[in-house]
N, CA, C and O atoms as a Maestro MAE file, in Angstrom:
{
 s_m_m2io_version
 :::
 2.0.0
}

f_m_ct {
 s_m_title
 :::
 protein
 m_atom[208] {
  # First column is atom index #
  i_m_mmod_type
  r_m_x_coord
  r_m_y_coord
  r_m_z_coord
  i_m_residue_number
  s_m_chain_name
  s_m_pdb_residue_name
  s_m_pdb_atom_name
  i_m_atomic_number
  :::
  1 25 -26.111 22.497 -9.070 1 A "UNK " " N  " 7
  2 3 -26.274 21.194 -8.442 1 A "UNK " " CA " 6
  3 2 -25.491 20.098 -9.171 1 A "UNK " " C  " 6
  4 15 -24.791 19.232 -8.646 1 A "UNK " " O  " 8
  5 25 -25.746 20.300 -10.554 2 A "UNK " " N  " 7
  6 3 -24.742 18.981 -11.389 2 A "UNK " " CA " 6
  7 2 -23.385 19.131 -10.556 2 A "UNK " " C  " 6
  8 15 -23.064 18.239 -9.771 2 A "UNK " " O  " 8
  9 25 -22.576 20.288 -10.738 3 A "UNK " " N  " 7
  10 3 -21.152 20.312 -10.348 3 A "UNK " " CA " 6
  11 2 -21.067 19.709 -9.117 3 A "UNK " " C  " 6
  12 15 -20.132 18.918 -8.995 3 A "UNK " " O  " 8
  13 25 -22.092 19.935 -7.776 4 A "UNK " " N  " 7
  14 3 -21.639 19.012 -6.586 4 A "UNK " " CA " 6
  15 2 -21.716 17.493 -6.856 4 A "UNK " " C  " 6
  16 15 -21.081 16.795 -6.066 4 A "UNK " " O  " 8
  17 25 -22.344 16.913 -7.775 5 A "UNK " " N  " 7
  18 3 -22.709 16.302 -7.976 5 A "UNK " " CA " 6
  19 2 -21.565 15.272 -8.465 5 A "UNK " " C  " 6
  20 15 -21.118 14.133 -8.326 5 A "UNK " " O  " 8
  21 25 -21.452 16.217 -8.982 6 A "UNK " " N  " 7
  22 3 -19.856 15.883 -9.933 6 A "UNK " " CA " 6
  23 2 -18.416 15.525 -9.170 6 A "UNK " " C  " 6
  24 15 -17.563 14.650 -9.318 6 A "UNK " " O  " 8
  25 25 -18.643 16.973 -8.031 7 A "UNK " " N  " 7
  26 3 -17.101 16.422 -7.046 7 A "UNK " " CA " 6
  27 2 -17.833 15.749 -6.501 7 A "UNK " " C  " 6
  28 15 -16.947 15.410 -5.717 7 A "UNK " " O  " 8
  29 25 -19.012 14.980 -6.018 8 A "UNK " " N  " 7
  30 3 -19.161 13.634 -5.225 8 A "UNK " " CA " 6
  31 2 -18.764 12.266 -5.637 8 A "UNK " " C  " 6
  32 15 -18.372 11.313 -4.963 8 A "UNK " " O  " 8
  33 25 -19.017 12.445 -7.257 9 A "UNK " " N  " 7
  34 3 -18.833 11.014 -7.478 9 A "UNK " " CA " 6
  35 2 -17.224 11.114 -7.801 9 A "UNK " " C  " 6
  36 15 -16.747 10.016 -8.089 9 A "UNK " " O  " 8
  37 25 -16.221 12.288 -7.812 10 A "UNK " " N  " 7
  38 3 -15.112 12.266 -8.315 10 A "UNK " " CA " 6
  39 2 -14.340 12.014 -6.697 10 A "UNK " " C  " 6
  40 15 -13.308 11.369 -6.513 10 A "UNK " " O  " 8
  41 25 -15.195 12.743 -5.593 11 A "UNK " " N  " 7
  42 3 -14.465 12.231 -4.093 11 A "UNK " " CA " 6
  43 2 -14.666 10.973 -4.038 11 A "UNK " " C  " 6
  44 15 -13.675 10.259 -3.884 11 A "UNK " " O  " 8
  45 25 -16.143 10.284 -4.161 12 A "UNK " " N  " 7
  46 3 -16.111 8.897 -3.658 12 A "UNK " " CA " 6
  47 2 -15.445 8.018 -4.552 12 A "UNK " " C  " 6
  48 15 -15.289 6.911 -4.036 12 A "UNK " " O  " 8
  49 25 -14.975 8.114 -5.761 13 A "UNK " " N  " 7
  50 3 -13.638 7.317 -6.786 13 A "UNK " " CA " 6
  51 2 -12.230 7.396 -6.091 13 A "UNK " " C  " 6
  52 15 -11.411 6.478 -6.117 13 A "UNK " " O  " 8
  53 25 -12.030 8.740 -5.397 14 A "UNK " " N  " 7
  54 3 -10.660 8.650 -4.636 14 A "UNK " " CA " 6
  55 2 -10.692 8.139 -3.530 14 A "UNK " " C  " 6
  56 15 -9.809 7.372 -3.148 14 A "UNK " " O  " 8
  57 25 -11.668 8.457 -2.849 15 A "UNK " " N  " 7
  58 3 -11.673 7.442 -1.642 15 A "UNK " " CA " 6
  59 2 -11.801 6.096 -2.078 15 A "UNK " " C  " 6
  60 15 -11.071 5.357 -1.418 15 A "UNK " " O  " 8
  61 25 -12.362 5.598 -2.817 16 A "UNK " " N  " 7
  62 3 -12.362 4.009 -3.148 16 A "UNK " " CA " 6
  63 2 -10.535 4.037 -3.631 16 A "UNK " " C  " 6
  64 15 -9.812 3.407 -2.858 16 A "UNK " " O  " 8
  65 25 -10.129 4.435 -4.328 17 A "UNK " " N  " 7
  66 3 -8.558 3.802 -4.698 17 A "UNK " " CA " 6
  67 2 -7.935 3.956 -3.667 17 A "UNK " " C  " 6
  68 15 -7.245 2.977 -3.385 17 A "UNK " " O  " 8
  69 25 -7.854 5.209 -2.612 18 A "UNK " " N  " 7
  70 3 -7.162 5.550 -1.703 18 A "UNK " " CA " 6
  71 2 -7.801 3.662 -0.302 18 A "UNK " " C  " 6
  72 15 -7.277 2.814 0.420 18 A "UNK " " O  " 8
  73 25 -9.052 4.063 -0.758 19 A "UNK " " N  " 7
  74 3 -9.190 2.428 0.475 19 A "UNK " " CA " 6
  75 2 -8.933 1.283 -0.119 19 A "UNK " " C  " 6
  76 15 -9.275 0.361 0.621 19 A "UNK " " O  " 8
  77 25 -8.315 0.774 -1.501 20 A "UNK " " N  " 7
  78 3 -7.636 -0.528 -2.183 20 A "UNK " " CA " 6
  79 2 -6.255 -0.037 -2.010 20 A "UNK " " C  " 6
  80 15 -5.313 -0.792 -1.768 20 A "UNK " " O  " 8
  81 25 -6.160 1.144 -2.128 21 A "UNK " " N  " 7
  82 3 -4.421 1.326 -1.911 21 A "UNK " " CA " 6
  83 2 -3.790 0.716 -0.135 21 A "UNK " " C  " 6
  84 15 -2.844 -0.054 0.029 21 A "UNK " " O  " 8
  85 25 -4.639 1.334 0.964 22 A "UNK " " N  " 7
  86 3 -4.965 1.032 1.911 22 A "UNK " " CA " 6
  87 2 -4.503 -0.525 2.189 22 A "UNK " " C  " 6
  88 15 -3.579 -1.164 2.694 22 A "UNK " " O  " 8
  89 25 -5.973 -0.735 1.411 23 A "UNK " " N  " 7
  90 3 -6.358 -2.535 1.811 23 A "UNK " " CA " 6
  91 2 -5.086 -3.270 1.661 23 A "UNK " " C  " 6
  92 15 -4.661 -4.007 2.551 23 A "UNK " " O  " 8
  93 25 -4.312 -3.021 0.240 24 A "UNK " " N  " 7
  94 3 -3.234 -4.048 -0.399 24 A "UNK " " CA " 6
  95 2 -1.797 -3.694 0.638 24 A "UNK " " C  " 6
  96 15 -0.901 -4.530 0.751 24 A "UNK " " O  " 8
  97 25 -1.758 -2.605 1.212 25 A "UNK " " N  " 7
  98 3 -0.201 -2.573 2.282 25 A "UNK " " CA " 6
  99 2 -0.890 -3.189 3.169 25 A "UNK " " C  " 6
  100 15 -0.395 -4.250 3.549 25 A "UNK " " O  " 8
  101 25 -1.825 -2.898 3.608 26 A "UNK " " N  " 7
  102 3 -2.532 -3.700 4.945 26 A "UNK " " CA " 6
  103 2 -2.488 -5.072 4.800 26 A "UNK " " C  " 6
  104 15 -2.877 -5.679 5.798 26 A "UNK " " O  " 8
  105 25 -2.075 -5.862 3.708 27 A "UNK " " N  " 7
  106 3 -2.308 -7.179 3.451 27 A "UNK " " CA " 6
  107 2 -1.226 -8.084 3.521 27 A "UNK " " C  " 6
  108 15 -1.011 -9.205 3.982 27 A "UNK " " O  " 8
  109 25 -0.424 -6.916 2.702 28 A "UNK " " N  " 7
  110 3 0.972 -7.330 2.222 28 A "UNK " " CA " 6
  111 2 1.673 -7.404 3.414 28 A "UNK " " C  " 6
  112 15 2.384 -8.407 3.472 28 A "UNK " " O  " 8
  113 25 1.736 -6.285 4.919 29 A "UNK " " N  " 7
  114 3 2.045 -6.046 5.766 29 A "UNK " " CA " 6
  115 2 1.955 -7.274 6.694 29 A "UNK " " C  " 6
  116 15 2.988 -7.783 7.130 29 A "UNK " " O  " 8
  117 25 0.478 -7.861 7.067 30 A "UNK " " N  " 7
  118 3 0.125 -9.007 7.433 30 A "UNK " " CA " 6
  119 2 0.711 -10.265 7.111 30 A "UNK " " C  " 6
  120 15 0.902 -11.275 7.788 30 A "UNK " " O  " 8
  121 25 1.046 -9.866 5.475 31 A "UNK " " N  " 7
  122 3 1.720 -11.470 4.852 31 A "UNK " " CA " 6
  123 2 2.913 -11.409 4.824 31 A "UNK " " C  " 6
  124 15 3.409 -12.038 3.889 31 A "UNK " " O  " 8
  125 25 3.743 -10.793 5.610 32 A "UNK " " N  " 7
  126 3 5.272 -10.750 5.646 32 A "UNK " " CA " 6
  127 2 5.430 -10.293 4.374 32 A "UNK " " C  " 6
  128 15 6.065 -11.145 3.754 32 A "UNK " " O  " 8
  129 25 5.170 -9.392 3.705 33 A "UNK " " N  " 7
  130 3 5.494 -9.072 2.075 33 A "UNK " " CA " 6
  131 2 5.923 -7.457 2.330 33 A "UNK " " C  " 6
  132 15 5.305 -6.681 1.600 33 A "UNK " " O  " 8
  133 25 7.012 -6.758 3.375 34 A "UNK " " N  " 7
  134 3 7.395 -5.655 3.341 34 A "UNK " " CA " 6
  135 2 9.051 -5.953 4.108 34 A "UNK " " C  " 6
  136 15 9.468 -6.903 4.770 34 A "UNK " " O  " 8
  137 25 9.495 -5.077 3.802 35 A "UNK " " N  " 7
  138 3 11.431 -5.114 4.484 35 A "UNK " " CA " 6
  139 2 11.338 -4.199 6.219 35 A "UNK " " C  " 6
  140 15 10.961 -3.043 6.411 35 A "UNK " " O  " 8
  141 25 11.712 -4.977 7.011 36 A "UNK " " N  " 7
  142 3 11.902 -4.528 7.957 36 A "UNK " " CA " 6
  143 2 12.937 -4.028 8.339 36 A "UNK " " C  " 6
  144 15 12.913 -3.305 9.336 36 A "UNK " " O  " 8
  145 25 14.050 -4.260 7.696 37 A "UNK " " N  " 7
  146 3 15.736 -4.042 7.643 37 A "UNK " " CA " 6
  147 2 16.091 -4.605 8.474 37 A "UNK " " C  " 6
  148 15 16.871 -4.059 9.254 37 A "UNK " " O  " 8
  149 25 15.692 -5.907 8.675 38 A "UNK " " N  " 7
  150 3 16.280 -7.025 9.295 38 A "UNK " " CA " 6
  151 2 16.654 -8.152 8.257 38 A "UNK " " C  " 6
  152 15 16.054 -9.210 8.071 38 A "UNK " " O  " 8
  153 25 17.855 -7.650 7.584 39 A "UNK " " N  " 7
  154 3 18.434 -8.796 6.386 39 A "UNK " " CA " 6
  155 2 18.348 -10.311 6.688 39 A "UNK " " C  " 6
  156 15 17.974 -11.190 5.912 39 A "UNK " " O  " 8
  157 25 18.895 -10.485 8.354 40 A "UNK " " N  " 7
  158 3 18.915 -11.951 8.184 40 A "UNK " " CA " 6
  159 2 18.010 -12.668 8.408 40 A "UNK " " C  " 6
  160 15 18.217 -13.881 8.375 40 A "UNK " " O  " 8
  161 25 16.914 -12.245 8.663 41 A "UNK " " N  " 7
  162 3 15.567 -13.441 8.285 41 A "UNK " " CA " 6
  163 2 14.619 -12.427 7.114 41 A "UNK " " C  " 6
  164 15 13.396 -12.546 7.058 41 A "UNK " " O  " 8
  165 25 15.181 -11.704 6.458 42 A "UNK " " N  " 7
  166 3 14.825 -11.269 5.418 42 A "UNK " " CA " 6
  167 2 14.402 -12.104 4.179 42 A "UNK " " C  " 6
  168 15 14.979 -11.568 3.232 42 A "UNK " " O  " 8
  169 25 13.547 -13.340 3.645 43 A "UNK " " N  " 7
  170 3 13.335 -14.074 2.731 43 A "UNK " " CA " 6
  171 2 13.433 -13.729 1.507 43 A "UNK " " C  " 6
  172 15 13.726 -14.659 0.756 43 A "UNK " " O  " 8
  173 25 13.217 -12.188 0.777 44 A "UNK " " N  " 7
  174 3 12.974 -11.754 -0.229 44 A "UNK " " CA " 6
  175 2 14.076 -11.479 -1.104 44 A "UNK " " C  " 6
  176 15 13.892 -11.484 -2.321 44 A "UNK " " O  " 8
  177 25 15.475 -11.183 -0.491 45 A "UNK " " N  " 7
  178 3 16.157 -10.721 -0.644 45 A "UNK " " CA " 6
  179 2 17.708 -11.241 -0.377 45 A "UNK " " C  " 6
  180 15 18.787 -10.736 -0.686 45 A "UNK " " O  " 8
  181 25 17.425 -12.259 0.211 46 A "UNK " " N  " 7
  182 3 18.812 -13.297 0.509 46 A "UNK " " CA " 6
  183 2 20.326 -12.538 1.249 46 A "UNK " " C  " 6
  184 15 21.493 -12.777 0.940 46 A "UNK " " O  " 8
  185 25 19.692 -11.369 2.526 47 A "UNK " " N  " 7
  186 3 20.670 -10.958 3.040 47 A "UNK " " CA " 6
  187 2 21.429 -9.700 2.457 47 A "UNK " " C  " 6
  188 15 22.108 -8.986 3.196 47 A "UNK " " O  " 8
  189 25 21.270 -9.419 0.906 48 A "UNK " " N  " 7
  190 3 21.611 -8.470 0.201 48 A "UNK " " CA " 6
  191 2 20.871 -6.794 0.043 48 A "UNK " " C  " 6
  192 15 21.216 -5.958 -0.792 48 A "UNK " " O  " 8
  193 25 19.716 -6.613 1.164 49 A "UNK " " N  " 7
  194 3 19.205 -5.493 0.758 49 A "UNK " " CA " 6
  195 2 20.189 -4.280 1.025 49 A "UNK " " C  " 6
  196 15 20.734 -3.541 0.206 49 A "UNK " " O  " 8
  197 25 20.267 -4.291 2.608 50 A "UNK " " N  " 7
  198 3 21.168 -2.898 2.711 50 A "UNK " " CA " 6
  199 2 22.594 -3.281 2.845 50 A "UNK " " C  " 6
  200 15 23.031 -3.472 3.979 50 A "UNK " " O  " 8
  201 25 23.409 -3.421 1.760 51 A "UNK " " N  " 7
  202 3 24.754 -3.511 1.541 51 A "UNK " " CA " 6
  203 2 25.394 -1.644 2.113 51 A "UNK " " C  " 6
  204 15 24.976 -0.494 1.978 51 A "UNK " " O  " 8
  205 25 26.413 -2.218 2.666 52 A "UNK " " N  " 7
  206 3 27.250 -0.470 3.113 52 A "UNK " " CA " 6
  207 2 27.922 -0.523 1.936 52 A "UNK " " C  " 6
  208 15 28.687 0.388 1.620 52 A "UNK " " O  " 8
  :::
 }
 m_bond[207] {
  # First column is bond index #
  i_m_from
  i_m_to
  i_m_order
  :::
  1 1 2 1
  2 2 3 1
  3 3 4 2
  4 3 5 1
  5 5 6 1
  6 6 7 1
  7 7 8 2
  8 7 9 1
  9 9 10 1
  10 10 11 1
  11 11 12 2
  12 11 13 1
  13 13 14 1
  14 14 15 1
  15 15 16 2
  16 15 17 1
  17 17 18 1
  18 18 19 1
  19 19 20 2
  20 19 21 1
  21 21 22 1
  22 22 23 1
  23 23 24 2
  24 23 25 1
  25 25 26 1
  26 26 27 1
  27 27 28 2
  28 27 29 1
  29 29 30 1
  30 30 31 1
  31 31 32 2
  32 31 33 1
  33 33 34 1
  34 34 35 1
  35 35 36 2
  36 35 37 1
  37 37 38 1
  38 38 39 1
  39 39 40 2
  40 39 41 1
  41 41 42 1
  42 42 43 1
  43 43 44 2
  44 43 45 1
  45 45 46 1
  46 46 47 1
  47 47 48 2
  48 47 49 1
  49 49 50 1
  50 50 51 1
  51 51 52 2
  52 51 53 1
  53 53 54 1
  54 54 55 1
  55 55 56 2
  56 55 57 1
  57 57 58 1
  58 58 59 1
  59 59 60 2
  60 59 61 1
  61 61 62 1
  62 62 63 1
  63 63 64 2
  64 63 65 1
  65 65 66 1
  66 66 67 1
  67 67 68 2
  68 67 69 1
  69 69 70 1
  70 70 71 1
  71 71 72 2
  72 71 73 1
  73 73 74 1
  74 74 75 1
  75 75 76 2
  76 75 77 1
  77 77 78 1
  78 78 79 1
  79 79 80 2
  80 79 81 1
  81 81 82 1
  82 82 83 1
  83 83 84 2
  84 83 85 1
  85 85 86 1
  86 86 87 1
  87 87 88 2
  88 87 89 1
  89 89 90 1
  90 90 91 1
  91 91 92 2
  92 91 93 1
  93 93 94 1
  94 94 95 1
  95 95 96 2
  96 95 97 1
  97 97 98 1
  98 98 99 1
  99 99 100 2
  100 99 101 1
  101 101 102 1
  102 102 103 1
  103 103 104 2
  104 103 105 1
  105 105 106 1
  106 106 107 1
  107 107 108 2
  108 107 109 1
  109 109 110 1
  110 110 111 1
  111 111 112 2
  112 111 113 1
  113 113 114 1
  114 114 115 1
  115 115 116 2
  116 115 117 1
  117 117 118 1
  118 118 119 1
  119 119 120 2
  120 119 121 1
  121 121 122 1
  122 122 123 1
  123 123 124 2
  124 123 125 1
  125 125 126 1
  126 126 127 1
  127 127 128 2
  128 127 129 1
  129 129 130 1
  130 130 131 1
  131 131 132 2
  132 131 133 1
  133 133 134 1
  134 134 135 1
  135 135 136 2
  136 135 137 1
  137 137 138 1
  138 138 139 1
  139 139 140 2
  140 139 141 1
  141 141 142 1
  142 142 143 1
  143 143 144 2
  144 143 145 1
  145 145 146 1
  146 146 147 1
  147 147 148 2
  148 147 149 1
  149 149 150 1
  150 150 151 1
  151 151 152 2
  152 151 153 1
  153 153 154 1
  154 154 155 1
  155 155 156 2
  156 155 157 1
  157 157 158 1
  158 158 159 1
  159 159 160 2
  160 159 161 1
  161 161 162 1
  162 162 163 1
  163 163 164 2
  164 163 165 1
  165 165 166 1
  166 166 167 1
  167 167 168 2
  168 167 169 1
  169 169 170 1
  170 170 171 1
  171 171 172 2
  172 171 173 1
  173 173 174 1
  174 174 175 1
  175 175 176 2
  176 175 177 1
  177 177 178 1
  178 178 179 1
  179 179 180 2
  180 179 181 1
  181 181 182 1
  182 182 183 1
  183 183 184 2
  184 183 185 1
  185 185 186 1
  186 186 187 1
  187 187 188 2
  188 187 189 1
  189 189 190 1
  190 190 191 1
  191 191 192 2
  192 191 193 1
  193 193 194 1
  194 194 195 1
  195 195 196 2
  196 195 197 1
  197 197 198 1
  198 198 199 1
  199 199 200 2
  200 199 201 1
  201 201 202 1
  202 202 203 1
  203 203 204 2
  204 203 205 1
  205 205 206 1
  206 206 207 1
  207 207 208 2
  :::
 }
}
């Protein structure tokens, strides 16, 4: 019984980072804080991301 016990609290620790890992693209996504590969209204990056 300890050992289930054991992968429970070691699943519900990964599911908690895996749902902050989650939360923070989900946020960042919302706040314009990811590259769409659209350079010219690209703010982050001043037109320079995908150089040929």
């Amino acid at each position: 019984m300890p050992a289930v016990l054991g992968n429970l609290i070691v699943l519900a620790a990964l599911a908690a980072v895996v749902g902050l890992a989650v939360r923070s693209l989900w946020k960042s996504r919302r706040a314009g804080g990811h590259c769409n590969g659209d350079c010219a209204s690209c703010g982050g990056c001043h037109g320079g991301c995908h150089t040929k």
